[in-house]
C-alpha positions in Angstrom: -9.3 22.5 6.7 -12.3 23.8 8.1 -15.4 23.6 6.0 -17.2 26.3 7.4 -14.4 29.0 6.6 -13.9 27.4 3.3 -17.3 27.0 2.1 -18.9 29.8 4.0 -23.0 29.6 4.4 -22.7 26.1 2.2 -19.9 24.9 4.1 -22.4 25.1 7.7 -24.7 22.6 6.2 -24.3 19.3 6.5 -25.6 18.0 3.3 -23.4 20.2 1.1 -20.6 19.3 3.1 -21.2 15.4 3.1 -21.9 15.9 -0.7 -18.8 18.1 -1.5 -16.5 15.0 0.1 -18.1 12.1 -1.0 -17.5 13.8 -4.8 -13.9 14.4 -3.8 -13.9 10.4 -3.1 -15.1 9.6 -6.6 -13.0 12.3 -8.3 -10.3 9.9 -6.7 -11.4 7.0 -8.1 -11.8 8.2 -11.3 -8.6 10.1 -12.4 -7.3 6.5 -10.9 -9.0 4.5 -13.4 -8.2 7.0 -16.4 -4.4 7.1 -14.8 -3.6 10.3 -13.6 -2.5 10.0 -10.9 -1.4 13.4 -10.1 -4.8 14.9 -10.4 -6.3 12.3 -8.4 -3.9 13.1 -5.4 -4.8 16.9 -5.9 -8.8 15.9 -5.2 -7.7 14.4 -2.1 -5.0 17.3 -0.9 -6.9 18.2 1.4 -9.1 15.0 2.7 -7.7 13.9 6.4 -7.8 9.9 5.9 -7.8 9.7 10.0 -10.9 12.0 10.2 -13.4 9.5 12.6 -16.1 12.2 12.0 -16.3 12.2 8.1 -14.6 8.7 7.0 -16.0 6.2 9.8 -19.6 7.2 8.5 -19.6 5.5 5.2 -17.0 2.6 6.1 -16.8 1.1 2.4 -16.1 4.9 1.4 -13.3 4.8 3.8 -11.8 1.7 2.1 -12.6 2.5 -1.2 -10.7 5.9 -0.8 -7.6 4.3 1.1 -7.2 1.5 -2.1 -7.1 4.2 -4.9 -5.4 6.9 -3.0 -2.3 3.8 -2.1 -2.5 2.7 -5.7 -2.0 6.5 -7.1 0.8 7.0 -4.7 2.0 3.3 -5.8 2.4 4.5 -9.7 4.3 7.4 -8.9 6.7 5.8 -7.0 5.9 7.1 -3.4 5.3 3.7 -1.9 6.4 5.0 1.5 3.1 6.7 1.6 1.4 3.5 0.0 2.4 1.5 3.0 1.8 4.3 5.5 -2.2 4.0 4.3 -2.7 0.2 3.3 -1.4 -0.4 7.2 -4.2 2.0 8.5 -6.9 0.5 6.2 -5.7 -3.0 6.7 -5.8 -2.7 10.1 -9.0 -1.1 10.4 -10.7 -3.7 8.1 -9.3 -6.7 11.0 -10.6 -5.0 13.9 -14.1 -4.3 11.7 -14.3 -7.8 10.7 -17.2 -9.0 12.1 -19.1 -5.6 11.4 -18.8 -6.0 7.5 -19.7 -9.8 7.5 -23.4 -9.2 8.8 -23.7 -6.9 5.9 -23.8 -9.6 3.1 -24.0 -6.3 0.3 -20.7 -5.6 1.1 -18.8 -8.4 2.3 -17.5 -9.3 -1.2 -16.2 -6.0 -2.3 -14.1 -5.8 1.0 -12.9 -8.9 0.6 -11.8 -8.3 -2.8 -10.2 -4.7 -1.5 -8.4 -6.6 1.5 -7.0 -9.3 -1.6 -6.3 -6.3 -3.7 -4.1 -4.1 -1.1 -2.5 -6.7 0.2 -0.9 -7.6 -3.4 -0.2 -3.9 -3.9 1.0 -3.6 -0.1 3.6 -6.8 -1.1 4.5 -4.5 -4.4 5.4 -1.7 -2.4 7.6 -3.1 0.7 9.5 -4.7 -1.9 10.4 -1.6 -3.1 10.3 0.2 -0.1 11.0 -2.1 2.5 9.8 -0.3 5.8 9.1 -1.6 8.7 5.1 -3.3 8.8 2.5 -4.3 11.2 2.6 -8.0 13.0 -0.9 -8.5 11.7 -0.5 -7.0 8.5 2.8 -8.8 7.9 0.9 -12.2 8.8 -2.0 -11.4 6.0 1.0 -10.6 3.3 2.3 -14.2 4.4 -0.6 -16.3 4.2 -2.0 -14.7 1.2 1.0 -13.6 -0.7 3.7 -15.6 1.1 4.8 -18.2 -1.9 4.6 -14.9 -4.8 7.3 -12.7 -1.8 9.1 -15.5 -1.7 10.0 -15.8 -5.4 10.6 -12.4 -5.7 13.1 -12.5 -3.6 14.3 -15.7 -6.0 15.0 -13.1 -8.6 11.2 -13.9 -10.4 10.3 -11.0 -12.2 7.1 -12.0 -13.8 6.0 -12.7 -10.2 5.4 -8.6 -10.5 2.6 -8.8 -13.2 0.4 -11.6 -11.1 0.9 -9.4 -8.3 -0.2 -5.9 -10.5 -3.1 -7.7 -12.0 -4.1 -8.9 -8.8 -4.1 -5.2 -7.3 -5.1 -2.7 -9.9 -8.8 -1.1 -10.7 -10.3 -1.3 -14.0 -8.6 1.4 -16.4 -10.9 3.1 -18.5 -9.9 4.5 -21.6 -10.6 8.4 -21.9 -11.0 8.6 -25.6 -14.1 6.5 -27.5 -12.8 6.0 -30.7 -14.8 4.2 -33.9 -11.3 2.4 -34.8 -11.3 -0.9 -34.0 -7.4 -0.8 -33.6 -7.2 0.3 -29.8 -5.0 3.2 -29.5 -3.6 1.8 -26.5 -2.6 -1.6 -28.4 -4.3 -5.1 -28.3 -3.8 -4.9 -24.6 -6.2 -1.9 -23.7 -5.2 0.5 -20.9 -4.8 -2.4 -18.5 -2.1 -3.5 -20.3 -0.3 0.5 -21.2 -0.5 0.5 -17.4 1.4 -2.6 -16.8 3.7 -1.3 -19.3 4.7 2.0 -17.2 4.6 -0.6 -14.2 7.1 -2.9 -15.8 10.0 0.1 -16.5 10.0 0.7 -13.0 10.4 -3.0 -12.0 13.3 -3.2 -14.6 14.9 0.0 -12.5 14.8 -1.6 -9.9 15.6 -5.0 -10.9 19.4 -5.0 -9.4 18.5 -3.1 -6.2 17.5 -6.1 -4.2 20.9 -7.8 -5.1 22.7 -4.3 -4.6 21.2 -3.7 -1.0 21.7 -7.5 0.4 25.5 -7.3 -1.1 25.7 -4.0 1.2 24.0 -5.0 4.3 26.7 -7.5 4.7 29.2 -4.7 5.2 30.4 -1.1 7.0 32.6 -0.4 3.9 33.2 -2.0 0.5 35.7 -1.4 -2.5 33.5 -0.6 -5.3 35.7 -2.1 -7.4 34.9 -6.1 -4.8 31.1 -5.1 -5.5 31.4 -4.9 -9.1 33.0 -8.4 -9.2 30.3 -9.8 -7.3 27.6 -8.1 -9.2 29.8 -9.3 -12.6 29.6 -5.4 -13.8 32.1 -2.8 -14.8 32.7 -0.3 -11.5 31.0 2.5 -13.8 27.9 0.4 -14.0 28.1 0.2 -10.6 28.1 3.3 -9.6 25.3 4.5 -11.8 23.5 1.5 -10.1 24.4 3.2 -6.7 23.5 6.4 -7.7 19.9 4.5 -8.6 19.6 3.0 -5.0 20.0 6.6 -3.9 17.6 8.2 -5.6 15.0 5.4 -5.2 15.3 5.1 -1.9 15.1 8.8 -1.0 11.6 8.9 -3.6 10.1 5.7 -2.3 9.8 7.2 1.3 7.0 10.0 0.0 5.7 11.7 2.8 5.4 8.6 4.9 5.8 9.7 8.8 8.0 6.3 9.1 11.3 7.1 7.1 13.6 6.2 9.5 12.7 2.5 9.5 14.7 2.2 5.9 16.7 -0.8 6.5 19.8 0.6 5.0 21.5 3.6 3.8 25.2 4.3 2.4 27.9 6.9 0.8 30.5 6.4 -1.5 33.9 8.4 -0.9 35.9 7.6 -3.9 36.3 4.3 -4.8 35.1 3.4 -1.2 31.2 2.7 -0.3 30.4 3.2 3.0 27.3 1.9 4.6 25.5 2.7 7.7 22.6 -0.1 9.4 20.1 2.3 9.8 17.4 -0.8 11.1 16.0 0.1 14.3 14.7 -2.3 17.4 11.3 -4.0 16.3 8.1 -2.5 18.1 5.9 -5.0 19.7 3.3 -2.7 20.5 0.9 -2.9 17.9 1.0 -7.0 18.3 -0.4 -6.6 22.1 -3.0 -4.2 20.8 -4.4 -7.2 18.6 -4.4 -9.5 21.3 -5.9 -7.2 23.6 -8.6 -6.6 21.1 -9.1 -10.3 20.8 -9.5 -11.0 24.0 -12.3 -8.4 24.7 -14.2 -10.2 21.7 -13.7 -13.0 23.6 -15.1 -11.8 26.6 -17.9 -10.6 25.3 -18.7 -13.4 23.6 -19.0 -15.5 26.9 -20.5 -12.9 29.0 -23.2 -13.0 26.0 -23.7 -16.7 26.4 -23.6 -16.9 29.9 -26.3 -13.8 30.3 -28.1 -15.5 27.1 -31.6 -17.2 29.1 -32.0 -19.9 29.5 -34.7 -21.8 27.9 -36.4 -25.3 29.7 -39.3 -27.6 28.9 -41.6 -29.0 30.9 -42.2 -32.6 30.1 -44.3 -33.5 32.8 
């Protein structure tokens, strides 16, 4: 969206332009903490998270917009577009590594984003299992690696580590004199984790359902039901579940076609389709690439650096 036919006479100025986005960012951030997440999206309709010329200037506002916006999309269930933009940020943040370390200010809040997104990142390809990055897949290993792993166990509390680990600071949008909380003992935090914790329990059989199905082209429902130890109306409500899930959790993300699975059921028959396509190994030469120019520099530095002698005669 152009700002000058937008904003007209204010929208050819830099400062009201600058000003106008940088109070979209924060509208972000706080409909996030007070939980609507709807509203917060709205502020950002029209924000391009790509957009070198207005993001890259303010590099912690880049971030900072990138966490809340993949956390809003996380709580209404459009974790497709979660992982789209935690890859982009997460990415971003490697290559910029060095940059944010000299500025001691800041190096503690993106480290705390980077911890943050990558527990809300491990949240979403659970749910959403699309294809990710090499080097993003690596940071989810090493810092997440053990909580994934008993997930897939069947661990369900392994959720509310991971949510506490990713989400803001709710506030509460009423002040009220009572001392009983009219979000409970546990504050908004914990309401949150509440709405968090009905959509785990949805999904709490899909893992089981889609490993069950990736081991075949065609299945009786009638075999899946005995394996799952459910009546065959259970699981077809289950299937019809998986369904809609699936086709919610891809959003808007550009990726869909990476879902590693996708069925029909004719009948009493469920048929099922490998929809998993050939890895990419692209983006894992781009980070070696990238490596070794840091390299390079580094020794072209030390090797122009002069070279200092004393004379001890």
């Amino acid at each position: 969206v152009s700002t000058q036919s937008t904003g007209g006479e204010f929208g050819m100025k830099p400062i009201y332009t600058m000003t106008g986005f940088f109070s979209l960012v924060g509208l972000l951030r706080l409909y996030c903490l007070l939980g609507d997440y709807h509203m917060a999206l709205s502020c950002i309709e029209h924000v391009q998270f790509k957009d070198k010329d207005m993001m890259a200037l303010v590099p912690a506002c880049q971030i900072t917009a990138n966490y809340y916006a993949g956390f809003a999309y996380l709580m209404i269930r459009k974790y497709g577009n979660t992982i789209q933009l935690y890859q982009h940020i997460l990415g971003y943040m490697q290559r910029t590594k060095q940059f944010f370390q000299n500025r001691s200010f800041q190096a503690d809040d993106i480290n705390k984003k980077n911890e943050q997104m990558l527990a809300l990142l491990a949240i979403a390809s659970t749910f959403c299992p699309l294809r990710l990055d090499e080097s993003v897949n690596i940071q989810i290993k090493e810092k997440q690696g053990d909580k994934v792993a008993r997930i897939q166990h069947g661990d369900m509390a392994v959720y509310d580590d991971l949510f506490f680990s990713g989400c803001p600071k709710f506030l509460s949008p009423v002040v009220s004199e009572n001392p009983t909380s009219p979000f409970g003992s546990s504050g908004p935090r914990g309401l949150q984790l509440q709405v968090f914790k009905a959509e785990v329990e949805q999904q709490r059989l899909i893992p089981t359902l889609r490993s069950f199905l990736k081991l075949y082209t065609s299945i009786p429902i009638s075999k899946l039901a005995k394996f799952l130890d459910m009546h065959e109306n259970e699981v077809r409500c289950c299937l019809m579940a998986f369904k809609h899930k699936k086709e919610v959790a891809k959003g808007d993300s550009a990726d869909q076609t990476t879902m590693d699975i996708d069925f029909y059921v004719d009948k009493d028959m469920v048929h099922i389709s490998d929809t998993k396509i050939a890895r990419h190994y692209g983006d894992y030469y781009v980070q070696q690439v990238l490596k070794l120019k840091e390299s390079n520099k580094l020794i072209l530095g030390a090797a122009l650096a002069p070279v200092v002698t004393t004379n001890t005669a």
